[in-house]
Residue, then its C-alpha position, 0 to 999 in steps of 0.5 A: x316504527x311499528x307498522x299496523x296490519x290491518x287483516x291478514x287471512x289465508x283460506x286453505x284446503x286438503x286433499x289426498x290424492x294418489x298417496x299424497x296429500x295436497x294443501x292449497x293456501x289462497x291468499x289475498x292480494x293487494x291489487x288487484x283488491x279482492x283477487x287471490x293467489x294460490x301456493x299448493x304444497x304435495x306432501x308425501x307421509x311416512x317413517x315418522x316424517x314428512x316430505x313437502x314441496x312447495x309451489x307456486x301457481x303466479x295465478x290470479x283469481x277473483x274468488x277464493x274457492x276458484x283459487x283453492x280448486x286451482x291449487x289442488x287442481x295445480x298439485x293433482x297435475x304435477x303428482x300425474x306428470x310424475x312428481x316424486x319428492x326428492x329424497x334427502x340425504x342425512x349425515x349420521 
C-alpha cells in the first residue's frame, strides 16, 4: 500500500551570528491546521567541516515568519548562554 502526500513544505532562514551560522526550518503541522513548529541547527564552519547541533523548540505558532524569527531567536540565546559544540573524536 502506497500512501499519497498530499504537500510537504518546509520554510527556513540563515543567519550568522557571533561565528556561527544558525538555520531555522518551520514546519507545518497538522493541528492544529495552519500552525508551525520550529527546529533551529547552530553550525559552526571550519578545517574543511562542519560541526551542527540540532534543537528542537516544542513551540507553536500561527505563522511562518514568526516561527523563523523564533528559531533563530531559540539558536542566538543558546550561542549567548555558551554553547560550544562538542568536539568529536576520530580514531586514525
Amino acid at each position: 500500500m502506497v500512501m499519497a502526500i498530499d504537500q510537504i513544505t518546509s520554510h527556513r532562514t540563515k543567519q550568522l551570528y557571533d561565528g556561527f551560522e544558525i538555520e531555522a526550518t518551520a514546519i507545518p503541522m497538522r493541528v492544529p491546521e495552519g500552525s508551525f513548529t520550529v527546529h533551529f541547527d547552530i553550525n559552526k564552519h571550519g578545517g574543511g567541516q562542519t560541526d551542527a547541533t540540532h534543537f528542537e523548540s516544542g513551540l507553536v505558532f500561527t505563522d511562518v515568519n514568526d516561527a523563523l524569527r523564533a528559531g533563530i531567536a531559540g539558536g542566538k540565546q543558546k550561542i549567548d548562554e555558551g554553547f560550544k559544540p562538542i568536539d568529536i573524536i576520530v580514531n586514525k
